[in-house]
PADODREN-83229 format. One record per residue (C-alpha): x, y, z; residue number from 1. Coordinates in steps of 0.1 Angstrom, whole numbers, plus 5000, padded with zeros to 4 digits. Layout:
BEGIN
+------+------+------+------+
|    X |    Y |    Z | bado |
+------+------+------+------+
|    X |    Y |    Z |  NUM |
...
+------+------+------+------+
This chain:
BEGIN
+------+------+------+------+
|    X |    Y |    Z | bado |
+------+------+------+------+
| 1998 | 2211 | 8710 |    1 |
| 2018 | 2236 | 8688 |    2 |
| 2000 | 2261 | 8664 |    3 |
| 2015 | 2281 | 8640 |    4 |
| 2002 | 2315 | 8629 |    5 |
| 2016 | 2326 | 8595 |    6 |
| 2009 | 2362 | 8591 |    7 |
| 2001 | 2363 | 8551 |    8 |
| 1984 | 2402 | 8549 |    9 |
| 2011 | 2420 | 8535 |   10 |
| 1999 | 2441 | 8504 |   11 |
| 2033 | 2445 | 8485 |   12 |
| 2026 | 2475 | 8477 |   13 |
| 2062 | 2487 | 8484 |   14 |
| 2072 | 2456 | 8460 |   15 |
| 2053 | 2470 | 8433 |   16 |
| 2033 | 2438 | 8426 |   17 |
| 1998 | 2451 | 8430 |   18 |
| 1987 | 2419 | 8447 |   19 |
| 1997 | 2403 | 8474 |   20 |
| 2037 | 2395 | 8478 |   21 |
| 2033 | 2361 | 8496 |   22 |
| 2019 | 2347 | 8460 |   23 |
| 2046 | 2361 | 8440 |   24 |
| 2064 | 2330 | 8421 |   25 |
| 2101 | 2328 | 8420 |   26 |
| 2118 | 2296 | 8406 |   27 |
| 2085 | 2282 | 8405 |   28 |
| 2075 | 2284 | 8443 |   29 |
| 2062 | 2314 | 8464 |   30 |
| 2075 | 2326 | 8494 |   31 |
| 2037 | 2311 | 8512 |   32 |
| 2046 | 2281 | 8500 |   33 |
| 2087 | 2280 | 8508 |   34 |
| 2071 | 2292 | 8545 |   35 |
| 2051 | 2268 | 8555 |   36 |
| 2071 | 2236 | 8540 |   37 |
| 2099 | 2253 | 8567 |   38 |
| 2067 | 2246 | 8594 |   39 |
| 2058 | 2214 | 8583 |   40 |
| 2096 | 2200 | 8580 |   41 |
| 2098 | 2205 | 8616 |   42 |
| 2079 | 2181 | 8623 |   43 |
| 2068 | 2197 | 8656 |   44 |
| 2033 | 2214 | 8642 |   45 |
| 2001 | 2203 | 8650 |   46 |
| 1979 | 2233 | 8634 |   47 |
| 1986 | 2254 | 8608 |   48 |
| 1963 | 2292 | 8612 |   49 |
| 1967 | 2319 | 8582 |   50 |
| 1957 | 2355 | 8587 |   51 |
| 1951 | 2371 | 8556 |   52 |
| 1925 | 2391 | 8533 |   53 |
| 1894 | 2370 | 8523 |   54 |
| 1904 | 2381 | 8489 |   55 |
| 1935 | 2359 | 8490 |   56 |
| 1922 | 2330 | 8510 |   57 |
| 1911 | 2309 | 8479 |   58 |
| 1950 | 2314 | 8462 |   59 |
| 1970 | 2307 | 8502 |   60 |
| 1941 | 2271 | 8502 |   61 |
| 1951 | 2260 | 8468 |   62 |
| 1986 | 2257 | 8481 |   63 |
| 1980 | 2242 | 8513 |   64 |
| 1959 | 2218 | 8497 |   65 |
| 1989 | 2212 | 8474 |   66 |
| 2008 | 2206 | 8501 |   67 |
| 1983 | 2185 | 8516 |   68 |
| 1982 | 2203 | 8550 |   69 |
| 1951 | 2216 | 8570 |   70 |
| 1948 | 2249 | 8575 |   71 |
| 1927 | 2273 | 8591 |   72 |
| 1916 | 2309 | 8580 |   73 |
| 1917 | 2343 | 8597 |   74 |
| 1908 | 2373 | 8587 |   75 |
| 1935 | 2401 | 8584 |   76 |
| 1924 | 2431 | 8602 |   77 |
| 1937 | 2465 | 8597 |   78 |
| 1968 | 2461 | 8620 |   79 |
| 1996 | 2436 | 8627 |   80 |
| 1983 | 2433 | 8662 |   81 |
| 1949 | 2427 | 8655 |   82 |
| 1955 | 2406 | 8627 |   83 |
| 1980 | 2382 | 8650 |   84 |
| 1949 | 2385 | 8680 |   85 |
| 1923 | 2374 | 8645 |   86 |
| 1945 | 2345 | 8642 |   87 |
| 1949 | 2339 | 8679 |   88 |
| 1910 | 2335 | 8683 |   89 |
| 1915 | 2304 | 8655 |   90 |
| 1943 | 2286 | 8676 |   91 |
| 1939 | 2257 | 8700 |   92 |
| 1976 | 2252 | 8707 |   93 |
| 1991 | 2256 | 8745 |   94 |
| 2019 | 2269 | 8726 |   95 |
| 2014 | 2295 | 8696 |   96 |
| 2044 | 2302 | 8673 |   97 |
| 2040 | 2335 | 8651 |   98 |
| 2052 | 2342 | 8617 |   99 |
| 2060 | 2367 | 8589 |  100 |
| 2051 | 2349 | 8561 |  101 |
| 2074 | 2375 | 8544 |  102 |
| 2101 | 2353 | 8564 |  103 |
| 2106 | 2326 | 8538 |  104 |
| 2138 | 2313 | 8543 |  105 |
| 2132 | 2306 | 8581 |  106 |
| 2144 | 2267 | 8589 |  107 |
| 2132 | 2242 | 8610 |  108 |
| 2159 | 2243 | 8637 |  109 |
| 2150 | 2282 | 8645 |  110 |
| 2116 | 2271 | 8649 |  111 |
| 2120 | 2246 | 8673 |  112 |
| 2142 | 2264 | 8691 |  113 |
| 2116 | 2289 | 8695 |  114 |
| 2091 | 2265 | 8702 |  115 |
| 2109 | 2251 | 8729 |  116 |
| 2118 | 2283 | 8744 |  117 |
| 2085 | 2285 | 8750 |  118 |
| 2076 | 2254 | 8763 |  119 |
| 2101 | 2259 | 8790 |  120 |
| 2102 | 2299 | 8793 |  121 |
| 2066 | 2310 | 8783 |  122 |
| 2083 | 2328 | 8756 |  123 |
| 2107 | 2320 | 8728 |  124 |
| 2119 | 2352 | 8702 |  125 |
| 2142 | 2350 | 8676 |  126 |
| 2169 | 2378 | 8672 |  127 |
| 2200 | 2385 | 8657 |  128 |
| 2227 | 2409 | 8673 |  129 |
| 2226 | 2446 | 8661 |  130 |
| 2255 | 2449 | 8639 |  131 |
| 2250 | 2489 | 8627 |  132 |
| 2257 | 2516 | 8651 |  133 |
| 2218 | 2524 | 8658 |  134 |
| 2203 | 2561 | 8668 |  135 |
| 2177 | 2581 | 8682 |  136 |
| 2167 | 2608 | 8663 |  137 |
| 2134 | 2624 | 8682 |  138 |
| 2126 | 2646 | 8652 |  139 |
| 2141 | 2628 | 8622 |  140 |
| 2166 | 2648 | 8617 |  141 |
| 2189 | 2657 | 8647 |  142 |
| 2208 | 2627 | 8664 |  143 |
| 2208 | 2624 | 8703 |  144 |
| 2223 | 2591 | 8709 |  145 |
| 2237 | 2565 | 8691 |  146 |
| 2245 | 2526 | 8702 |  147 |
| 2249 | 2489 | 8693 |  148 |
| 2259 | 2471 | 8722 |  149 |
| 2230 | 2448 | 8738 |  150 |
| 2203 | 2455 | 8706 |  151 |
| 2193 | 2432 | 8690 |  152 |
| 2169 | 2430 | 8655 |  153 |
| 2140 | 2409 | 8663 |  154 |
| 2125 | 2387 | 8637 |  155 |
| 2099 | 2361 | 8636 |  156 |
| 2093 | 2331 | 8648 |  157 |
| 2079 | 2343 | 8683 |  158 |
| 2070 | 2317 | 8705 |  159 |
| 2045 | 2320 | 8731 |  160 |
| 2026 | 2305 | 8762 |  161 |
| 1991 | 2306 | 8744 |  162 |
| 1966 | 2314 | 8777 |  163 |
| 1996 | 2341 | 8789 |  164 |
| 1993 | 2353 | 8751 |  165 |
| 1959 | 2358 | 8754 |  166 |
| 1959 | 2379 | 8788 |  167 |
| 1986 | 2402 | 8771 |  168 |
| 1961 | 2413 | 8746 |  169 |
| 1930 | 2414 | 8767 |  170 |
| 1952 | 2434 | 8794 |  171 |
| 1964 | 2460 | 8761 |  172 |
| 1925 | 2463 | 8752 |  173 |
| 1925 | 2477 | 8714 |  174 |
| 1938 | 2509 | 8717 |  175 |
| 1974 | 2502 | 8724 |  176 |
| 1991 | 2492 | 8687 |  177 |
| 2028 | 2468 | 8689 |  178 |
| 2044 | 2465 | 8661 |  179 |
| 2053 | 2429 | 8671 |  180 |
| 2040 | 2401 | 8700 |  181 |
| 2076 | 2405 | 8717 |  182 |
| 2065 | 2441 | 8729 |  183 |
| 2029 | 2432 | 8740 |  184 |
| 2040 | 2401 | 8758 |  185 |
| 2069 | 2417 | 8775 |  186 |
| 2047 | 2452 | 8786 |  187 |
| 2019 | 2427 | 8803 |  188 |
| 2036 | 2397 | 8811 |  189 |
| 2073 | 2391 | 8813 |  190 |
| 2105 | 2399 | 8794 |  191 |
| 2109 | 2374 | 8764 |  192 |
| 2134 | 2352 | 8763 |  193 |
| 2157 | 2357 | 8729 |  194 |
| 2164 | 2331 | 8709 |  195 |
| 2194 | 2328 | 8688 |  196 |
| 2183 | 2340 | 8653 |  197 |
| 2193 | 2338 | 8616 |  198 |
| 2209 | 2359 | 8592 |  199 |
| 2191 | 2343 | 8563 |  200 |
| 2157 | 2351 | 8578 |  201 |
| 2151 | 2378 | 8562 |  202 |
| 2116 | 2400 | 8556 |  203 |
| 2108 | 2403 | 8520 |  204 |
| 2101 | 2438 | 8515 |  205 |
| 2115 | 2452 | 8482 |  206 |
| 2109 | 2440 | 8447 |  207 |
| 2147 | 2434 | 8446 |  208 |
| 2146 | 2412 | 8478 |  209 |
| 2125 | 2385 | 8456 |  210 |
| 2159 | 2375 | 8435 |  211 |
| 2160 | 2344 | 8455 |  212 |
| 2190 | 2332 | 8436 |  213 |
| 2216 | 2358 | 8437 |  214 |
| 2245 | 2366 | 8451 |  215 |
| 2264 | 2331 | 8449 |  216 |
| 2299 | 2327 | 8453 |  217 |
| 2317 | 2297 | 8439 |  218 |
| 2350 | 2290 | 8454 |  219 |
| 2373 | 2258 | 8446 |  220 |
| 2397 | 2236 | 8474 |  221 |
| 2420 | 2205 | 8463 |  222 |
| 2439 | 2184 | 8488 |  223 |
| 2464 | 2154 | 8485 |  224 |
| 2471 | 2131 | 8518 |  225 |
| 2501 | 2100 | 8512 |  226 |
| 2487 | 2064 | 8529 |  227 |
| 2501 | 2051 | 8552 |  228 |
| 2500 | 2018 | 8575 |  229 |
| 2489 | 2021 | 8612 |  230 |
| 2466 | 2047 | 8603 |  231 |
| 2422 | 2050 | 8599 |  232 |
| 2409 | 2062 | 8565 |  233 |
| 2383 | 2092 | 8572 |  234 |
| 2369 | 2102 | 8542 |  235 |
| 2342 | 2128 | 8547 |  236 |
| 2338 | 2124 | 8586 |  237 |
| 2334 | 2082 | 8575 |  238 |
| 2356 | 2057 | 8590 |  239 |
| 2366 | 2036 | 8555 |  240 |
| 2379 | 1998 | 8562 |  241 |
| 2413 | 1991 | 8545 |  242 |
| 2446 | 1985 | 8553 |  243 |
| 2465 | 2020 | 8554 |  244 |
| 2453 | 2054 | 8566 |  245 |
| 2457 | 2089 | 8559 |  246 |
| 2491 | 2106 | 8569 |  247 |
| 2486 | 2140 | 8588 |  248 |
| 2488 | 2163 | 8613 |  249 |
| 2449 | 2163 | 8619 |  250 |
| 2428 | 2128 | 8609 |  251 |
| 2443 | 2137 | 8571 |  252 |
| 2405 | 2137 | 8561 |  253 |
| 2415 | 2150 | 8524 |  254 |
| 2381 | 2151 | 8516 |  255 |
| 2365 | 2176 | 8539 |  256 |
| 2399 | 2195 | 8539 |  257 |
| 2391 | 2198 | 8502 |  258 |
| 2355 | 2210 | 8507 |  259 |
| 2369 | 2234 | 8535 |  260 |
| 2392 | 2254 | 8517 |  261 |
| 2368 | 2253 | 8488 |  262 |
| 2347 | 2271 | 8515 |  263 |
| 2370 | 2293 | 8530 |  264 |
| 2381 | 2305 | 8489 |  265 |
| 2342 | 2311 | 8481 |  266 |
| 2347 | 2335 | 8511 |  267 |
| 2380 | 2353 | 8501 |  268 |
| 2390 | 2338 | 8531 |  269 |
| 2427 | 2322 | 8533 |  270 |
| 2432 | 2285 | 8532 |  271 |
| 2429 | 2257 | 8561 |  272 |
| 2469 | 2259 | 8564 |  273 |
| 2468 | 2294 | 8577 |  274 |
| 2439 | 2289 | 8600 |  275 |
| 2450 | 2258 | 8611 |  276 |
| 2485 | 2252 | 8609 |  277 |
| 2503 | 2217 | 8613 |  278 |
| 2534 | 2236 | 8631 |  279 |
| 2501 | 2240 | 8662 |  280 |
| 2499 | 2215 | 8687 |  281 |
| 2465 | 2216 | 8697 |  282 |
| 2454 | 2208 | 8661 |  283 |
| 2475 | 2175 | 8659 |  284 |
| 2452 | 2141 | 8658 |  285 |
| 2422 | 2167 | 8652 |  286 |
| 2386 | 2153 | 8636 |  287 |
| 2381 | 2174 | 8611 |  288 |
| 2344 | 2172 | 8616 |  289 |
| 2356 | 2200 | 8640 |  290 |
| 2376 | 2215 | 8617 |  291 |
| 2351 | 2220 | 8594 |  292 |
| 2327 | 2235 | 8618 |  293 |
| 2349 | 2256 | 8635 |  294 |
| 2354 | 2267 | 8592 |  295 |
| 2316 | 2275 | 8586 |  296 |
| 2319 | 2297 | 8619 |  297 |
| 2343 | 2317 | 8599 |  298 |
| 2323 | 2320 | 8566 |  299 |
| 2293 | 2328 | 8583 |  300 |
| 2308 | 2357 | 8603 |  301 |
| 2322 | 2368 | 8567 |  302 |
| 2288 | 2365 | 8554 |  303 |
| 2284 | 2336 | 8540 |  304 |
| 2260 | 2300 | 8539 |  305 |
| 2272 | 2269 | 8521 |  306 |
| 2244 | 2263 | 8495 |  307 |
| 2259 | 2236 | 8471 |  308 |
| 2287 | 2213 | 8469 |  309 |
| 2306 | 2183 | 8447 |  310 |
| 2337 | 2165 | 8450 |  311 |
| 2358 | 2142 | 8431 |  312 |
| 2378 | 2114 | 8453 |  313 |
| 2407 | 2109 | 8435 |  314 |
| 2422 | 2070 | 8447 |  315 |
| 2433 | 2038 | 8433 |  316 |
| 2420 | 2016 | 8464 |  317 |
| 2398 | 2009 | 8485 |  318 |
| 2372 | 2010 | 8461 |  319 |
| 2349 | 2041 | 8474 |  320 |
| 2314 | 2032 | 8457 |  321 |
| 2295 | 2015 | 8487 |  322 |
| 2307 | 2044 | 8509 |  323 |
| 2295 | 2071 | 8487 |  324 |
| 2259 | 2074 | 8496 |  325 |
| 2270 | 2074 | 8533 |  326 |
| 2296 | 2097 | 8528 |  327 |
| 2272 | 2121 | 8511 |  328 |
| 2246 | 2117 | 8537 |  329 |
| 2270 | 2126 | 8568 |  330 |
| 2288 | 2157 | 8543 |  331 |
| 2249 | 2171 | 8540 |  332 |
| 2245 | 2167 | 8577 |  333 |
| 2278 | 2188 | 8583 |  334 |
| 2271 | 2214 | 8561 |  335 |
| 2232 | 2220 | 8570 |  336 |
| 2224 | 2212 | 8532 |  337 |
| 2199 | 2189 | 8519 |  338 |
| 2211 | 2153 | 8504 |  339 |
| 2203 | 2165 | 8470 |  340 |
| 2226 | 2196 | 8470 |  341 |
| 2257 | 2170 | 8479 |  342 |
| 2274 | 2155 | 8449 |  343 |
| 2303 | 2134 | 8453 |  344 |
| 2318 | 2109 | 8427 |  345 |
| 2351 | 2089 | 8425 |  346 |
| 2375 | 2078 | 8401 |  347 |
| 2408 | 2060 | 8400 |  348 |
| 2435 | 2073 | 8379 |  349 |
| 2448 | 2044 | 8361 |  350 |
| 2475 | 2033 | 8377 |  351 |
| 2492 | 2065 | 8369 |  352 |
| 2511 | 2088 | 8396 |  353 |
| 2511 | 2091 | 8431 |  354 |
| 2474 | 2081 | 8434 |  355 |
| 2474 | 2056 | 8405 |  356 |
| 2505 | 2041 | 8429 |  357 |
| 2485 | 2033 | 8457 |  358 |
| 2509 | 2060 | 8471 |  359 |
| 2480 | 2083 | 8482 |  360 |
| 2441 | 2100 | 8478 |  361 |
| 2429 | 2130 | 8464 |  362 |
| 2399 | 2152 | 8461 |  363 |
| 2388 | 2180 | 8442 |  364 |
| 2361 | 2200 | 8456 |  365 |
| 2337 | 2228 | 8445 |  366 |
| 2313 | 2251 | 8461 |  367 |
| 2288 | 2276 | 8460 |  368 |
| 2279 | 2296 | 8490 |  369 |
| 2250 | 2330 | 8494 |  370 |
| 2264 | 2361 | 8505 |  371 |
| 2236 | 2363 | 8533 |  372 |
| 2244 | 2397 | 8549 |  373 |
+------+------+------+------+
């Protein structure tokens, strides 16, 4: 049994809200809400605990109810640790899986990965790799050492073995104060076991943090691939029955090569050509599934998260409407987006040109992607 504890006591006082920051609606959902739909789309949940004021417990039921999950209350206590061991008390679970609600933009993949961390290691933390130079400065104003290698920013979800939870805190009595579970668990029971983090998951803090829609990038990618005879049709990571294929170095998928510069120009990145030039060998007869992935690897170390796409597949035959819905589904799949945020539509050109010929197939992609860091 798994039980989430959503940590919901946070003030926003440094927001500026006067209330409390987890019930602060932004395009029409709060950041409680946008939490917890992250738990329950895991699927992996059995119990849902909230810590937070009794003031605030009648507004954080009204959306569970909403939502139609169960959920137990806590009281929040005057510090993160004995708020956590408040909610603690409320758990059943043999596995406990802590979280800022502040954390809204958490997905389900980190959370089970944290989750079975723990399952396997007692302990399960996400963290991302420090990537400012860090200091010590004993007094606040002289530094004596600087570093980055091997630190890491922790965030939340932190998964633990409930019972060896439990003995942490009773073995810290309530004198000693962590600022997280990680520290408790690894002072009194064992080092943690990190767990790949998120860039996206991040802590709510600042009024300017709640502009949930900002910083997109649009970026745009066309592509043109001749048919040929001998050769498969991938459109979109789809194998498409018909009588000629793509012609090209890689599988010639023209689609996802459109979608991937599109990408890569949302990024101010260069285009596929220069990353992965047809003059290389080890590229030739490539998916470009992998292609594709190994071009979100290079957005997201610029920055960036694909958050919308469309398409336009530009061909005279075969006829592309009873692949679209599949196509669309396996494009969402590749880029980590919902169904919904995949549009794709096809049109013929009339007879006219080199796709109107039957010579070839085109697409013209678009994009938007969230700076993220």
């Amino acid at each position: 049994m798994v039980t989430a504890i959503i940590v919901c006591g946070g003030k926003g006082l440094r927001a500026g809200f006067g209330f409390n920051k987890l019930l602060k609606t932004v395009d029409g959902i709060t950041p409680f809400e946008r939490c917890i739909s992250a738990f329950i789309s895991s699927g992996i949940i059995d119990e849902y605990v909230a810590v937070c004021s009794k003031d605030d417990e009648k507004s954080f039921g009204e959306i569970c109810e909403k939502l139609n999950v169960d959920c137990v209350f806590a009281e929040g206590k005057e510090t993160r640790s004995r708020s956590v061991l408040s909610g603690l008390s409320k758990a059943k679970g043999d596995i406990v899986v802590i979280h800022d609600g502040a954390r809204p933009f958490v997905s389900e993949k980190l959370i089970a990965n944290c989750v079975r961390s723990a399952e396997n290691f007692g302990s399960g933390v996400a963290a991302i790799p420090a990537t400012d130079t860090i200091c010590d400065a004993d007094d606040g104003v002289n530094i004596t050492k600087s570093y980055r290698e091997g630190k890491f920013f922790l965030q939340t979800p932190q998964a633990f073995n409930s019972s060896l939870l439990k003995k942490a805190f009773e073995k810290a009595g309530k004198e000693e104060v962590f600022t997280d579970e990680s520290g408790l668990f690894a002072k009194y029971v064992s080092p943690c076991k990190l767990v790949e983090g998120e860039p996206s998951n991040k802590k709510l803090t600042f009024a300017e943090d709640f502009s949930f829609g900002g910083n997109l990038f649009a970026g745009t990618g066309f592509d043109l691939h001749k048919l040929e005879k001998g050769r498969k049709l991938i459109l979109g990571g789809i194998e498409i029955p018909h009588d000629k294929g793509l012609l090209g170095h890689s599988d010639a998928d023209v689609l996802l090569h459109s979608v991937m510069d599109a990408l890569l120009s949302s990024a101010s990145l260069r285009d596929i050509g220069y990353y992965f030039p047809d003059t290389d060998e080890k590229y030739a007869g490539i998916s470009s599934v992998v292609l594709l992935e190994q071009t979100l690897d290079l957005i997201k170390k610029a920055g960036y998260k694909p958050k919308n796409v469309t398409a336009v597949i530009m061909a005279q035959k075969p006829k592309m409407s009873p692949f679209v819905e599949k196509i669309k589904e396996n494009l969402a799949n590749l880029l980590g987006l919902p169904i919904a945020s995949v549009g794709l539509t096809c049109t013929t050109l009339e007879g006219i040109g080199i796709v109107g010929r039957e010579e070839g197939v085109a697409v013209q992609s678009y994009v938007l992607t969230q700076k993220i860091y």
